[in-house]
N, C-alpha and C positions, 0 to 999 in steps of 0.2 A: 122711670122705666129703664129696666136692665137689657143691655144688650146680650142673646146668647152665642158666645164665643164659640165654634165647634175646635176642638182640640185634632190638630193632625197626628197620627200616630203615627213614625217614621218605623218601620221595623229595621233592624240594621244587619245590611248586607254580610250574608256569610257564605262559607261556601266547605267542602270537604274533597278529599281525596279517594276517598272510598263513600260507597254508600251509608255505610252503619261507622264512617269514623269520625275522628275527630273535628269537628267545626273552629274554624278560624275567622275572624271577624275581618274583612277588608280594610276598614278604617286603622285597624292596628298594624298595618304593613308598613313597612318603608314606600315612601314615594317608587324607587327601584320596582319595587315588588308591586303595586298598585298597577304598576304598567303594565309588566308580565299576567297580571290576573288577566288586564283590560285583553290583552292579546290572546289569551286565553278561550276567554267568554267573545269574544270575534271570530276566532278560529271556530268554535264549536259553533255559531250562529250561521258562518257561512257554511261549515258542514252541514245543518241542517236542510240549510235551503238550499243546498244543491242535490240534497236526498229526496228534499221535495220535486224538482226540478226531473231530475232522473225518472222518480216516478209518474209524475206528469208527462214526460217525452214516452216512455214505456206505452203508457195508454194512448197515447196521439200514434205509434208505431203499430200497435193493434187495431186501431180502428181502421187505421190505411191499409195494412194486409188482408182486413175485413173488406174492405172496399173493394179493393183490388182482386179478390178470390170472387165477391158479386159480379162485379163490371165483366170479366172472366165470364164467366158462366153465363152471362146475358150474349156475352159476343157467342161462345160457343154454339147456345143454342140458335141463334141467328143465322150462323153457318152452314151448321150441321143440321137443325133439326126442325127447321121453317119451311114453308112452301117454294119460299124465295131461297131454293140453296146457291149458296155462291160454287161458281166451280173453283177445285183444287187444279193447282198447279204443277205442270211434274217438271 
């Protein structure tokens, strides 16, 4: 009986400068340059996540203004426009 072996297929890291330009392969960098990539693709990973971030705090800032303009309008009407009006103060 054969053992079947599954073959890993490593694709091999590239990266470019422009969209439609030239591809360079990581592996063929100097050590020097391997690092600069590394800092690179870090710099760009926490830019994402902080675009993430941002627009997640966005939505949590709207739904409180949302809140805040309801809550509003329940006191309002409570005030102004209940059987139980509170008296205004001069």
């Amino acid at each position: 009986m054969s053992k079947d072996k599954s073959k890993e297929v490593k694709e091999e890291l590239t990266f470019t400068f422009d969209e439609n330009g030239k591809e360079y392969k990581v592996n063929d960098l100097s050590d020097e340059n391997k690092l600069l990539y590394n800092k690179v693709v870090l710099c760009n990973n926490q830019r994402r996540d902080l675009l993430n971030q941002i627009g997640n705090l966005n939505f949590e800032v709207e739904k409180l203004e949302l809140l805040s303009q309801h809550y509003s309008n329940l006191l309002k009407d409570a005030v102004e426009g209940g059987e139980d009006k509170v008296e205004v103060v001069q």
